[in-house]
N, C-alpha and C positions, 0 to 999 in steps of 0.2 A: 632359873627358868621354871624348875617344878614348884618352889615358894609361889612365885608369880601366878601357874596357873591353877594352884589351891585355892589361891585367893579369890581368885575371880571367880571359882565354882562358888567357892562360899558366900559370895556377896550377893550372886546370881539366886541363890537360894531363901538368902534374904530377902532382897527384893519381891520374889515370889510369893515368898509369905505374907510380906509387908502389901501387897495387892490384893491376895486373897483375902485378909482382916479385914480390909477396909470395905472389901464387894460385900462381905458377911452382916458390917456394921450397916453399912447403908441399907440392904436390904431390910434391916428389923429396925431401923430410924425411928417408923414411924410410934411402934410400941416402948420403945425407950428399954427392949429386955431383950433377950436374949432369944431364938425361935422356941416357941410354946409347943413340944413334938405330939403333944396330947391332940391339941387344937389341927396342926397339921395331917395329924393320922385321921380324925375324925373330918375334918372336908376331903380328903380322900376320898375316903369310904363312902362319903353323899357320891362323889360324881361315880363309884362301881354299881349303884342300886339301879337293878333292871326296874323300877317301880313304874315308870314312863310308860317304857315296852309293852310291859301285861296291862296297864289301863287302857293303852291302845286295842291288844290284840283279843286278851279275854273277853270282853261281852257277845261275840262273833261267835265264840265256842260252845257249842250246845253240848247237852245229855242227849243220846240216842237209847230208847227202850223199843229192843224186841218183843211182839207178843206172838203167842200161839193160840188157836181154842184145839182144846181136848175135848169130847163127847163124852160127856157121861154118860152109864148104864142105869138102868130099869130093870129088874128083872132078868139081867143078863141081855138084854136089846139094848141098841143104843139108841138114845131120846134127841132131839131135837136139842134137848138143853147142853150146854156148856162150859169149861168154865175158861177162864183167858190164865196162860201161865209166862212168865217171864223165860222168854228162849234167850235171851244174852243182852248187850248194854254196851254200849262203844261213845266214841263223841263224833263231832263232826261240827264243819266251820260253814258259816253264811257269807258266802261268794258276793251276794249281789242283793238289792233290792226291794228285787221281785221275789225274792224268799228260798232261792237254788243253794241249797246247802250240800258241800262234798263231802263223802264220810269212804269208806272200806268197805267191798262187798261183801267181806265176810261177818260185818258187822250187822247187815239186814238183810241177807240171803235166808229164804225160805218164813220169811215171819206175816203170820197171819195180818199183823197190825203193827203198824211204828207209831212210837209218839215222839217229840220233841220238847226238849224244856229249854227254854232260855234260862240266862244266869240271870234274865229281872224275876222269875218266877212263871213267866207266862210259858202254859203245856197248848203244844195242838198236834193233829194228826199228821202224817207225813203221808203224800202224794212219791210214790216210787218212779222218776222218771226214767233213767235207765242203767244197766249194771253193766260191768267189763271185768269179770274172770282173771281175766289175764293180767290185767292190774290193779286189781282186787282194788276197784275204786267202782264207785255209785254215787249218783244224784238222787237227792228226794227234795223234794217243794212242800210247801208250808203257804200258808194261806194269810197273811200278816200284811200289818204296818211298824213304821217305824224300827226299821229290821235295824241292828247294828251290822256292818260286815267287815271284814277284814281288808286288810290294807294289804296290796300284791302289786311289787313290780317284777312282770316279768323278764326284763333285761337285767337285772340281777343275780346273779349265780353264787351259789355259795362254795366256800371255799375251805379246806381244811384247815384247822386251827379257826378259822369263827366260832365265837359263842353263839347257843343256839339255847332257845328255851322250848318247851314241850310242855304243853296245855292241855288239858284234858280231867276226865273222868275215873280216876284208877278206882276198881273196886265198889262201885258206887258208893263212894265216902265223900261227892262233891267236888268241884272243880282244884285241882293241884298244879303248881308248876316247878317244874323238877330242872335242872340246868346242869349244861353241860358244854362241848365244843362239839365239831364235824371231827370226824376220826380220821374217813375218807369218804371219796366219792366212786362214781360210778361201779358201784357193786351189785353186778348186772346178775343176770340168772339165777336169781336168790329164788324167784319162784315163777319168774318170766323174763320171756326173752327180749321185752320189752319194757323193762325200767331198767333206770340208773339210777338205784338206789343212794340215797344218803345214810352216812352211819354217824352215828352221834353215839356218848355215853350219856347224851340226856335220858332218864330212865322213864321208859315205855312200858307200861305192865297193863293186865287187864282192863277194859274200859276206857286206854287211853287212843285204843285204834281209832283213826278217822280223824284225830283231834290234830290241832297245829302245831308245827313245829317253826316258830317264830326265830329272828336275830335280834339285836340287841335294839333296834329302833321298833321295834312290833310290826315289821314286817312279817307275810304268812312267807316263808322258804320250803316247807313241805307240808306234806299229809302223813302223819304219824302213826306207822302198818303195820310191827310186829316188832318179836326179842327176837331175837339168836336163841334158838334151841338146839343141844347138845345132850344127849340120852335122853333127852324129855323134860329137859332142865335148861331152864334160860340162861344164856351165856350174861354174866355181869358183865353191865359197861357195852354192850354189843346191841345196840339198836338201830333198826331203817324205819326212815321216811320216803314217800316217794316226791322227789322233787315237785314242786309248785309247777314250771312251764309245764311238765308232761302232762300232771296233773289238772292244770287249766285246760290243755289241750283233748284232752279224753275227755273234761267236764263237756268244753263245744259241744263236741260232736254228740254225747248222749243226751243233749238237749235238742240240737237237731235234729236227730236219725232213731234216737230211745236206745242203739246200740253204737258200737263202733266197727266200721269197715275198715278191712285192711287185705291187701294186696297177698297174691300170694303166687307162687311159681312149682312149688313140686321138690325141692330135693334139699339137701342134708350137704353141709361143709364144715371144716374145718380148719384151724392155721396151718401156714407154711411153718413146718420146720428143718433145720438144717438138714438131715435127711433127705426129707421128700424134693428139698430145691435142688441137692444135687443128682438125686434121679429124676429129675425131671427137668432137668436143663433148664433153673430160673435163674434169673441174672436177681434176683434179689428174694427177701423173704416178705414181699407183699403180695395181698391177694388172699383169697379163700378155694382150699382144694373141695372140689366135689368129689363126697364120697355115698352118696345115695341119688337117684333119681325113682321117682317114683311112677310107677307103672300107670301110662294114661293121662297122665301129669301136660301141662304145658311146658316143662323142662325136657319132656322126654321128645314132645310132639317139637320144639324147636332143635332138636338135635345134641343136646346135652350129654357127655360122657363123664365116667368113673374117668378121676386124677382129671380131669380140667382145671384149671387155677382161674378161677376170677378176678380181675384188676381191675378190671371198670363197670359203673353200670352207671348207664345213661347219661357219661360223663363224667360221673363222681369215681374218683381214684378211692382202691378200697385197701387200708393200709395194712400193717402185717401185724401180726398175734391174735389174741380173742378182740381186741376192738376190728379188727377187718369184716371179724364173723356179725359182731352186733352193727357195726356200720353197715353192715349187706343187709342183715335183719330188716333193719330200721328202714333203711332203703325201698325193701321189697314191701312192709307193710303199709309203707305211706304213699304207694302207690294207687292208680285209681285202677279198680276192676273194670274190665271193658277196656282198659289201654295197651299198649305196647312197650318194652323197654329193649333197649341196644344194650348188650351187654360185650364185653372186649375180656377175652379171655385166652391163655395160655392153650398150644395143646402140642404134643409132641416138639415141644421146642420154637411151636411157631404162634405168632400171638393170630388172631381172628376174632372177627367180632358176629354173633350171632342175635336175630331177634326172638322175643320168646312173648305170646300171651301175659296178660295179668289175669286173674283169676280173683272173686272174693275168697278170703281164708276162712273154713268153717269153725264155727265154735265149739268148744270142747264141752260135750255134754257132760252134765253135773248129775254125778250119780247120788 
């Protein structure tokens, strides 16, 4: 019986081989040789080249130049004369057409004069339509034909582990594209409470703010905003872009409005945690604990208290940890000032639901 089922492993092993030779043979028939792994390696390598991608996405991609005037002296008076000095240099993409280009506000905040350069060579002046702080994004207009612009879907989300590429200006050394993947996503309060940042190791260095952060078909997937700074020292490998829909969605509205409104109520929260749910008698750890109200506030004027747990607003269920907190954020910002919201929240064990004012949220003066 063991002779018996020797045999039959071994002939089974045969066979297998004897099938595999012959799928190897067929396969290279038509070259009469063996597989050529040269030739193999090298059409590979064609189908890995982003080459497609950047011809699609780069021409969209500008140089942005900050200017200043300085006042010369006379005599220790200052004259009438001038001279224009280079205040910074970032990139930024051509959205559309009519010549709406998105860049960073910190890219042309405070500059006497912007210029714009296309990658055909063509410079013109930049019209400032409007700036948003808070997501250190800005519109400027250009006065042009024959704009290239970037290719954007918004129902597209990106995803960690996608290859991403990053377009831009580093240094003013001329357009570069540097490659990399998404690290992660939503990496929210990086510098507001209103992005969901993208991280890539695509590398972002001076000059590349404002600039695209394309995928592998030349789609735009972000707007390219800053390193990871650690003592003063950019973290290697640790880059944000601000996602495309936000990003589109802020462009709207600062062509609409020249700013962006947003909703706002008055007070301060944070997550449920295991602590606070069982003093506070939650049947679970979602919701956001209020721990501020602000004096005069529509949070205060609708009856809002210290430890109320929020769980709903206006319908929308508001889930547990810091995404509860930015889904309230988010919630409260995209509201319309002049409206109302029904908000459902915990209090002493018992749930209730209160209404409270929207308010516009004021702008954080720029010192």
């Amino acid at each position: 019986m063991l002779v018996k089922n020797i045999a039959l492993y071994v002939a089974k092993a045969i066979v297998l081989g004897l099938f595999m030779a012959v799928i190897f043979l067929l396969m290279n028939s038509n070259s009469g040789k063996l597989l050529n792994f040269s030739q193999w390696s090298n059409n590979t390598a064609s189908h890995l080249s982003f080459a497609p991608a950047v011809r699609k996405a780069a021409p969209a991609v500008v140089n942005i130049y900050n200017y200043n005037f300085v006042p010369t002296r006379t005599n220790g008076e200052n004259t009438l004369a001038s001279r224009q000095t280079l205040q910074g240099l970032g990139s930024g993409v051509i959205m559309n057409k009519k010549g709406y280009i998105l860049t960073n506000y910190h890219v042309i905040k405070k500059a006497d004069e912007i210029y714009v350069v296309l990658q055909d060579g063509r410079q013109f002046d930049a019209e400032v339509i409007g700036m948003d702080p808070e997501t250190d994004l800005a519109v400027l207009r250009i006065n042009a034909v024959e704009l290239p612009t970037a290719s954007v879907d918004l129902h597209h989300i990106a995803q960690v582990g996608d290859v991403a590429l990053a377009i831009g200006n580093p240094y003013n050394i001329g357009q570069t594209i540097t490659q990399g993947i998404i690290s992660a996503t939503g990496r929210n309060g990086l510098s507001s409470n209103f992005q969901d940042f993208l991280q890539t190791d695509a590398a972002i260095n001076a000059g590349n703010s404002g600039g695209a952060l394309i995928d592998t078909e030349g789609n735009l997937i972000g707007i390219n905003t800053a390193a990871y700074q650690v003592g003063g020292e950019s973290g290697r490998g640790i880059n944000f872009a601000i996602p495309i829909k936000l990003a589109h969605s802020i462009m709207e509205k600062l062509i609409q409005y020249g700013r962006v409104i947003r909703g706002a109520i008055g007070f301060s929260g944070e997550p449920v945690n295991p602590r606070a749910a069982q003093l506070l008698k939650l049947p679970n750890f979602d919701g956001v604990i209020v721990t501020h109200v602000a004096p005069n506030s529509p949070a205060e004027r609708a009856g809002f208290q210290m430890y109320d747990v929020i769980t709903q607003f206006n319908g929308h269920h508001i889930p547990a940890s810091m995404n509860g907190v930015w889904s309230l954020k988010d919630l409260i910002a995209e509201s319309k000032p002049g409206t109302q919201a029904n908000i459902t929240l915990i209090r002493n064990g018992r749930t209730i639901t209160i209404t409270s004012d929207i308010v516009e949220k004021q702008q954080p003066v720029e010192k």
